[in-house]
Each structure stands twice: as C-alpha cells, then as structure tokens.
N, C-alpha and C positions, 0 to 999 in steps of 0.2 A: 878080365871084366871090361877092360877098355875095348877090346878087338870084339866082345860080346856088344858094347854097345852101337859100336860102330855097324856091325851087321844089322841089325834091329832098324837103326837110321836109315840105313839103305835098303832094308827092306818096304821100309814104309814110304820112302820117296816112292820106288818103284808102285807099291800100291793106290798111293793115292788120287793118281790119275784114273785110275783104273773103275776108284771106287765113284771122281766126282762125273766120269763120264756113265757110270749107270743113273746118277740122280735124272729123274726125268723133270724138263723144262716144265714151270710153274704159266697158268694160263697169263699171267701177265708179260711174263718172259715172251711167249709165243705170241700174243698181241703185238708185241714191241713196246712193252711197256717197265719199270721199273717194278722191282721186286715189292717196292714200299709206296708205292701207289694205290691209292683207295679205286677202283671201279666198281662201278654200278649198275647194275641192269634195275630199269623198274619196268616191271612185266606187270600188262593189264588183262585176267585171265579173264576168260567168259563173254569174250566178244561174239557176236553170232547168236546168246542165248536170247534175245531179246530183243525189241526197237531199242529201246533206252538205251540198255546197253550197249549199241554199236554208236549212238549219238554219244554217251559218254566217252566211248574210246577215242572216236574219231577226233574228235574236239581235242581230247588229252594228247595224241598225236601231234595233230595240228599245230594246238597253240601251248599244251603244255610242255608239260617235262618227262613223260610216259614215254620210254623207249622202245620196245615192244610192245605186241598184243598175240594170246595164242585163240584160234577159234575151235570153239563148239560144232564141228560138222554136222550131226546130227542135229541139231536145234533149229526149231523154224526160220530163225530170222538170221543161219548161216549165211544164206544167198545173196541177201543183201551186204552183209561182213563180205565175204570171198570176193564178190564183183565192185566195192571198194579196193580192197586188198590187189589184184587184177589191174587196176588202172593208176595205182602207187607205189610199183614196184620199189621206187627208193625206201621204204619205210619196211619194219619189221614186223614180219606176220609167222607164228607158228602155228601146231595144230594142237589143240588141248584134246589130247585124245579120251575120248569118254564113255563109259560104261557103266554109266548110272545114271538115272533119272530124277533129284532125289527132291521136287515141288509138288507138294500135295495135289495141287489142284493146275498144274502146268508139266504137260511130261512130253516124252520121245519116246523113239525106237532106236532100234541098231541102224543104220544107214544099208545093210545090206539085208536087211529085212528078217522075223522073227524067226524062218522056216528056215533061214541060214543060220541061223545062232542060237538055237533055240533053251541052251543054256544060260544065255546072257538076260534072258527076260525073263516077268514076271502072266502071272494066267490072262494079263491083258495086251501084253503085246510090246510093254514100255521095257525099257532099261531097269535093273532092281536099284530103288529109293536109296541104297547104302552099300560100302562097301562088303560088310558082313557076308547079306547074302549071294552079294556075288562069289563071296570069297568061299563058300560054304557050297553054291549050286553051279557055277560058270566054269566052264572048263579051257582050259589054258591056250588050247589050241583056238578054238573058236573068241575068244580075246585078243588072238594074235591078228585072225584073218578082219575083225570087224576095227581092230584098231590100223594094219593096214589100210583095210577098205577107205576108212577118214583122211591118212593120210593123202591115198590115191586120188579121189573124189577135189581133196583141196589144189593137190598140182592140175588136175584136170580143169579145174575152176580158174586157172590160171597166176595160182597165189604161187612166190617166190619163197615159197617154205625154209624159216629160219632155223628152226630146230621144235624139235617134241616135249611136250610134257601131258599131266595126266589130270584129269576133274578128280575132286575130293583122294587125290594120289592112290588110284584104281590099279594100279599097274608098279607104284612103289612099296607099297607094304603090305605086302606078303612074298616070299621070297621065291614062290610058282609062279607068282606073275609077274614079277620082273624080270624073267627069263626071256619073256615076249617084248618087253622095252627093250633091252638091250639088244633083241636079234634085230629089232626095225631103225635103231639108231644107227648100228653097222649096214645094214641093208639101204639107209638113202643117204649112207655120211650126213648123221646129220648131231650136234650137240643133244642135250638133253639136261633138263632138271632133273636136280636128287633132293629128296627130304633132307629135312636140316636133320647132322650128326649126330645128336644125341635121340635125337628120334631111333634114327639107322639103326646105331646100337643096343638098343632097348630093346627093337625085336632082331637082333642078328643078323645085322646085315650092314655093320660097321667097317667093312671091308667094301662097299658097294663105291665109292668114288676111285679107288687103287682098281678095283675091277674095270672101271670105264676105261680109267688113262691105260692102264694096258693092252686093252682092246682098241686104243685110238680114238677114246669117244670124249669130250672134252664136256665138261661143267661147272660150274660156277662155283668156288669152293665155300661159297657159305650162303642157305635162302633164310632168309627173316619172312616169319608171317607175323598178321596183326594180333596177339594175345597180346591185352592189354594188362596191367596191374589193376587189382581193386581200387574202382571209382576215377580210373584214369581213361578220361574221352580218348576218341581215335585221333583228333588233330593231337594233343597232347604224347600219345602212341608213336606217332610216327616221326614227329618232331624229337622227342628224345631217345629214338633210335638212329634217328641222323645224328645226333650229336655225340653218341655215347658207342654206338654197336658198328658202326661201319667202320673199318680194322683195313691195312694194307691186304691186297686181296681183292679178288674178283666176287661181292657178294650181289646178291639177289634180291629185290624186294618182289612178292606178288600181291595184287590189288585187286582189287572188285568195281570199279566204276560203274554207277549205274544212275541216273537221271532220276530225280525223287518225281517220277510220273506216275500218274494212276494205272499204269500197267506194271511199273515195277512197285508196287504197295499192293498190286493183288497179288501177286507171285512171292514174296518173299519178304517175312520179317524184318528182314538187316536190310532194308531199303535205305535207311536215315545214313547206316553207316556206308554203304556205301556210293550213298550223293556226295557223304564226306569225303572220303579217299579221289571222288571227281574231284572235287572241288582243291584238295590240297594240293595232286601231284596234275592240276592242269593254272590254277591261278591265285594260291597263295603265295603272298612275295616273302615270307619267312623261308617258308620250306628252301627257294631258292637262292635264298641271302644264306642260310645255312650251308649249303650246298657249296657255294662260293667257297664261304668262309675257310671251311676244312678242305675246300683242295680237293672235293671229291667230281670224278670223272666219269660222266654218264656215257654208255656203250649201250650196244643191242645187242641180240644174240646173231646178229651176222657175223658181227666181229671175230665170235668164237666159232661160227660155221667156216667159214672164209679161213681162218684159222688150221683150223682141224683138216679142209680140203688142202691147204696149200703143205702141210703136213705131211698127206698123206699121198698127195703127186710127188713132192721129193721123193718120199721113200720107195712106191716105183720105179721109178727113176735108177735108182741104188741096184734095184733087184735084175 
C-alpha cells in the first residue's frame, strides 16, 4: 500500500505541471493585472446613430468616465463620429457592427448597398427593424461581407478600431451568425463582445467565450446590461450594480448615451433613459465615489486588443 501510494504521489507531481500549463492565462493575467482585480470597460454603444448621440459620447469621453465607444457605420450621423474618432486616436473607438434598422420613423441601409445584400433588407431598401427577421430572411454570407464592409469603411475613415461588437446582438444569437463574428474577429485581430452567459446558454451556445480564447480572440468575461428591477430608476440601476455586480474580473457595462434633444425624442422612446445613462457615466460624483470606493479599474478595449496582438506576435515568433 505504501509503495502504491508513493507512486500515485509521483504520479501526480509529474502531472500537475502539465495540467496547470494547459490552463489558459485569464484576460486579467494578460493585461498585467491581478486575478482579483475588478476591471471595467464602460462601452458607449450607438455612437454615429445620431447628432445627439455623438455630442453625448464625445462629452462622456471627454469629461466622463465612458471608456470606449463602438460606431454605427451605416447611420447618417457616422461621418461626423469617424472624423472625431480620426483625429483622437488616443481614445477608444470600435465598430458596432449592424444589421438592422430597428426606428420607426428613422432608418438606414447596408453601407454596401441593397443590390449587394439583398437578403439583409427589407421591400424598401433599409436594414430589417429586428433581429427575427433577419434571422429568418438574411443569409450568412452576405452578413459577413456587409459587416466587413463597416468594419472596412471605419479603418478607411481613419478610426484606430478597438474591437467589434454587434447592434441589438445581430451576429450573437443565433449560432449561423456568429460564425461570421468570429471569422472577422480572427480576420483583423481584433477583441469582441459576447452576450452575457446565461443568455449564451439558453440558446446553446454556452460554450461561445472557451470558443474565442481558443481561437485567440479575447473578451470580457462578464457584460452587464440595463434591465432594471420593478419600479427601480436607471440611476438607481446602475448605481447598485456598481456596488453589488462588478466581481474580480474583466466585466463590461454597455450604455446608450444620448442628449434629451428634440431629435433624439423624435427617434426613440428611451430618450429620458438614455440622457440618464449621459448624465451618470459622464457627471454624477456618486457613480465615481463608488467607483473609488471598491477598487474598481476602468480600461478600454485597446487594453485587450493590444493584449490579444501582443499575444499573438509572440506566438509567431515560437512558430
């Protein structure tokens, strides 16, 4: 028994090197950060959809606490977003890749036009209102070429592209079209946002962040959105998710900033809420005394792009 267990011992010394060099480095790790370190991205989505909305981001930029912004290529008021973006290179810009249109009375196209994509539109020429019917009429291939196309059009514009993600998550759930996310994530090295986990799971595809890191593609391991508790405001929202939800780990906030102007009240219902979300994550001094408080460490997604390339020059390097 003793010479039994004695092998056993030695069996397991010899493995456990073995085993703790397959764990793959946690994105904190990679950062240079501690394991038990809270970071935080707070990402301002839907930059470019709007005037408003580019005066909200820029401002939250500027003078807030809003660490990135991804843009709307296709949306009118991109141009103005991108040739900001273009002459700030120090700041964080990605591309909200999008393929849907989804404002009554406010819409777009594909950016390479309907006769190129002609799956991705509806009988007038716009993007379809929902993911539904994309998901139901769009075909995977022509998703892939029109969400390139954004991304292309944005380097061309001269934006320092931080990483991808996707409007109303066009490209994360359904498990057809996250095939085209992940090929353009490998395609310009670049991070990417994933739906939060128990989403994932729900529709089968709980395995989608183990899919990235294998692939080399780095993400944020946890995104918080605004669903608030019955009868509980959006400052209230997001103030007790900073206190309660943000966990050692690289999590994610996404926001809607948007100026309560008479253009963003003709466009869209959730205007009130999201002058809030300006107002909180660019000049509330709670939010940021909170912030303090717990130790939490605001990043962009360069951090994890820059990351992810420097990653993956080593391991050239190797080969």
């Amino acid at each position: 028994m003793k010479m039994l267990l004695l092998l056993v011992f030695a069996l397991l010394a010899l493995a456990l090197p073995l085993l703790a060099a397959e764990v793959p480095p946690t994105v904190n790790t990679l950062l240079g950060y501690k394991p038990t370190d809270m970071l935080l991205i707070i990402n301002a989505d839907d930059a470019g959809m709007c005037h408003s909305a580019n005066q909200a981001v820029i401002k939250g930029l500027e003078e807030g606490i809003i660490t990135s912004t991804t843009i709307m290529v296709p949306c009118p008021w991109a141009p103005e977003m991108m040739a900001y973006a273009a002459k700030h290179p120090e700041k964080d810009f990605g591309v909200h890749i999008d393929l849907t249109s989804e404002w009554g009375s406010y819409k777009w196209g594909p950016v390479l036009g309907k006769s190129a994509v002609p799956s991705l539109v509806d009988e007038n020429g716009y993007l379809w209102p929902d993911v539904d019917p994309l998901y139901q009429h769009g075909k995977v291939e022509e998703a892939y070429l029109e969400a390139k196309a954004q991304i292309d059009k944005a380097l061309a514009a001269g934006v320092d592209v931080s990483h991808i993600d996707c409007h109303m998550g066009c490209l994360q759930y359904d498990n057809a079209f996250f095939e085209p996310y992940l090929r353009l994530a490998k395609e310009y090295d670049l991070p990417m946002r994933e739906g939060p986990q128990q989403l994932l799971a729900a529709m089968g595809g709980g395995d989608r962040r183990q899919r990235e890191r294998a692939a080399g593609i780095l993400t944020p391991d946890t995104l918080i959105i605004g669903m608030e508790r019955k009868g509980e405001s959006r400052n209230d929202y997001w103030k007790r998710i900073l206190r309660t939800e943000v966990k050692p780990g690289c999590t994610e906030f996404f926001i809607h900033p948007n100026l309560a102007s008479e253009e963003s009240k003709a466009i869209t219902g959730t205007w009130d809420e999201r002058a809030e979300e300006a107002r909180l994550f660019t000049s509330d001094p709670e939010v940021r005394q909170i912030i303090k408080e717990r130790g939490i460490i605001l990043i962009g997604y360069k951090a994890l792009r820059d990351a992810q390339r420097r990653l993956h020059a080593g391991q050239r390097k190797q080969e």
